[in-house]
C-alpha positions as CSV (number, residue, x, y, z in Angstrom):
1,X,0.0,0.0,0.0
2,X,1.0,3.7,-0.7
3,X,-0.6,6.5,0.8
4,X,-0.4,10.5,0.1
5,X,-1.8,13.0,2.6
6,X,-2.7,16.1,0.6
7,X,-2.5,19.7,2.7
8,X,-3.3,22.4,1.3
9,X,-1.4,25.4,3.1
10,X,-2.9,27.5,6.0
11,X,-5.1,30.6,5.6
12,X,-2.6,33.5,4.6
13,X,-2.4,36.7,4.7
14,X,-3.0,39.7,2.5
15,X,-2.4,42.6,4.9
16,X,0.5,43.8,2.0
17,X,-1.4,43.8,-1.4
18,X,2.5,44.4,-2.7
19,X,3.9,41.6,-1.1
20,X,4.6,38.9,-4.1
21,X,2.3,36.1,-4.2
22,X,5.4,33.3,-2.9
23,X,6.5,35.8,-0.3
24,X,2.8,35.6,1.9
25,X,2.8,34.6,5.7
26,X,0.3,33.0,7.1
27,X,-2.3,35.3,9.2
28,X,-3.4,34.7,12.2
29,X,-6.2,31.7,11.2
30,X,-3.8,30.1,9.5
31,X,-1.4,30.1,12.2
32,X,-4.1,28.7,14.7
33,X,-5.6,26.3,12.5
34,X,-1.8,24.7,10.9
35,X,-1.5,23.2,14.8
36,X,-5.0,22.2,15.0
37,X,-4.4,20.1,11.8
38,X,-1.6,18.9,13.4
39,X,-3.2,17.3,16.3
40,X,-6.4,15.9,14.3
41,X,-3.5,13.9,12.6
42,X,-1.5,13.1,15.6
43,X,-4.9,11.7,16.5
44,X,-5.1,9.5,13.8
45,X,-1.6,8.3,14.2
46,X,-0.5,10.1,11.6
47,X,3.1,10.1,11.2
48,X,4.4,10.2,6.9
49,X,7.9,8.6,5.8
50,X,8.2,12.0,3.7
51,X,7.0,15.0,3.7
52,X,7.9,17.5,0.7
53,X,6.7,21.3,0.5
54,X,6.3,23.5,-2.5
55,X,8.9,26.3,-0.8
56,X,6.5,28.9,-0.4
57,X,6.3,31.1,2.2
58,X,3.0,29.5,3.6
59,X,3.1,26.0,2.6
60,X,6.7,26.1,4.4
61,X,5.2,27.4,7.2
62,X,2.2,25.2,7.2
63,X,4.2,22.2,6.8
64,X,6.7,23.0,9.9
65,X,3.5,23.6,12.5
66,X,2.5,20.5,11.4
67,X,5.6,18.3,11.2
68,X,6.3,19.7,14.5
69,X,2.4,18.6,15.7
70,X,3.2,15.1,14.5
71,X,6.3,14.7,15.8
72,X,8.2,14.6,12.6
73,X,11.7,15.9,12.2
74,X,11.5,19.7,10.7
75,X,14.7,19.2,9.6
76,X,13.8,16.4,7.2
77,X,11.4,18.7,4.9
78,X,11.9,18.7,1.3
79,X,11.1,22.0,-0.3
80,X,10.4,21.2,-4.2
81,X,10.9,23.9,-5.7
82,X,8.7,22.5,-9.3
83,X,5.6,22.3,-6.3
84,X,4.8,25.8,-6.3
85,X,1.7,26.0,-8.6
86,X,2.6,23.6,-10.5
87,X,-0.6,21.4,-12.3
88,X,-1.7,17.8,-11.1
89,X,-0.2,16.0,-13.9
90,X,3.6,17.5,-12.2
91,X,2.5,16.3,-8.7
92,X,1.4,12.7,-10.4
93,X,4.8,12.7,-12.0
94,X,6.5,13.6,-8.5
95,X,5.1,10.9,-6.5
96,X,5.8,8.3,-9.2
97,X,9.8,8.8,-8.6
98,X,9.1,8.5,-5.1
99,X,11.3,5.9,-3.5
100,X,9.9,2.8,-2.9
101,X,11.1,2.5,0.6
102,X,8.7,5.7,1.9
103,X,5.2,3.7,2.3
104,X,3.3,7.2,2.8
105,X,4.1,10.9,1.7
106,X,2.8,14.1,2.7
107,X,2.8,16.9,0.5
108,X,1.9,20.6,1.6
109,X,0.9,23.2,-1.7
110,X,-2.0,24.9,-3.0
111,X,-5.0,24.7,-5.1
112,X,-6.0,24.4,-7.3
113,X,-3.2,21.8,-8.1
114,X,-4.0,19.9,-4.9
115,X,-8.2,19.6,-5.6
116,X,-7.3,18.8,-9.3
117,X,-4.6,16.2,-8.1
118,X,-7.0,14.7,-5.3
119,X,-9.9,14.7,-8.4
120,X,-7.2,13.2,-10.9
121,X,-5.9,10.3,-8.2
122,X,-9.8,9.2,-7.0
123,X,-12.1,6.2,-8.2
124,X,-15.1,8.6,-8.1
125,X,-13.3,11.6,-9.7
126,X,-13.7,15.3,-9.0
127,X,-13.2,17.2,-5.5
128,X,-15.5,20.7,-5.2
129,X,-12.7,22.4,-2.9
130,X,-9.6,21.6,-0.3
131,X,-9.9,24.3,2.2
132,X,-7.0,26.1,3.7
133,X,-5.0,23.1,5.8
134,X,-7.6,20.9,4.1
135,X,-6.1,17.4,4.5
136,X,-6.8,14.7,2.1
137,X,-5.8,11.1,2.3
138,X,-5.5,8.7,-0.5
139,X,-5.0,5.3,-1.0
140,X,-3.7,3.3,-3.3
141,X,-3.6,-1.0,-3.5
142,X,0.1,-0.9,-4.8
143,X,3.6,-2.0,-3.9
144,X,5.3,1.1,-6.0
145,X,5.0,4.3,-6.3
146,X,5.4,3.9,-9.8
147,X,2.0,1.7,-10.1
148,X,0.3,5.0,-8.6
149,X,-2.8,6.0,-11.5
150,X,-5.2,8.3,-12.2
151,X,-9.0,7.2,-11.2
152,X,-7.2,4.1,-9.0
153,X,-6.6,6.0,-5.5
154,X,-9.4,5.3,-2.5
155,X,-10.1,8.1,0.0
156,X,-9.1,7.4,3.2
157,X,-9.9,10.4,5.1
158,X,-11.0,14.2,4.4
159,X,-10.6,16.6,7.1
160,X,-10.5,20.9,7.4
161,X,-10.2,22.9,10.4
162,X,-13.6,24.5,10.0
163,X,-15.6,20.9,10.9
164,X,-13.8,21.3,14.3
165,X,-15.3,25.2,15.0
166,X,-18.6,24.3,13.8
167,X,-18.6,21.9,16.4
168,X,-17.5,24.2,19.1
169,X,-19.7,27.2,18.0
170,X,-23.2,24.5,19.0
């Protein structure tokens, strides 16, 4: 089995309309929310043999709350530079030169390469939205990463932060 955990980065922030789009922090909900994520996947046990980042400035981010949530080494982030908006058919061809020995991989970017990716990967095809530090987990019956194809992936889990306010707003 071979398993990718989608993020999508925190909410960021557009307090400086000048600031260039790579360059953008994460505001104060994504900074709250990124830990939160974090401990929803510590929950689940949760703990990837990679994780790679598209080297923006909030998908970095994003991706150190969380590895330090689940107890993964920050220094053992990949920042792929080819991950910053970069289309779901350059994400497919990522994972498939993954090596074998990593079982799962967790990938931190944006949409809408992650919802098209998640769509592209799934049995029952296209995904309406990831929200900011939307995770998504997918499947996939298959001893390489190589064997990874469109339409073959099963969802294993969706989860966002927003589920978890809803709840405490009742």
């Amino acid at each position: 089995m071979k398993t990718i955990i989608l993020v999508r980065h925190a909410k960021s922030s557009w307090k400086n309309p000048r600031l260039d789009d790579f360059e953008r922090p994460l505001n104060k909900r994504g900074r709250r929310d990124a830990p939160l994520m974090g401990e929803k996947l510590k929950e689940r046990q949760i703990l990837p043999d990679l994780i790679l980042s598209s080297p923006a400035k909030r998908a970095r981010k994003t991706a150190d709350l969380i590895a330090k949530a689940i107890g993964y080494p920050r220094k053992n982030i990949q920042f792929v530079d080819k991950m910053y908006h970069c289309g779901a058919s350059v994400l497919l061809d990522l994972v498939k030169k993954l090596d074998d020995k990593n079982t799962s991989v967790m990938l931190f970017g944006h949409n809408p390469d992650f919802m098209d990716f998640a769509g592209m990967l799934l049995k029952p095809g296209p995904v309406q939205n990831i929200p900011t530090t939307g995770v998504y987990c997918i499947r996939f019956p298959v001893s390489n990463w190589k064997k990874v194809q469109k339409g073959k992936g099963e969802s294993v889990f969706f989860d966002y932060p927003k589920r978890y306010q809803d709840e405490s707003a009742r």
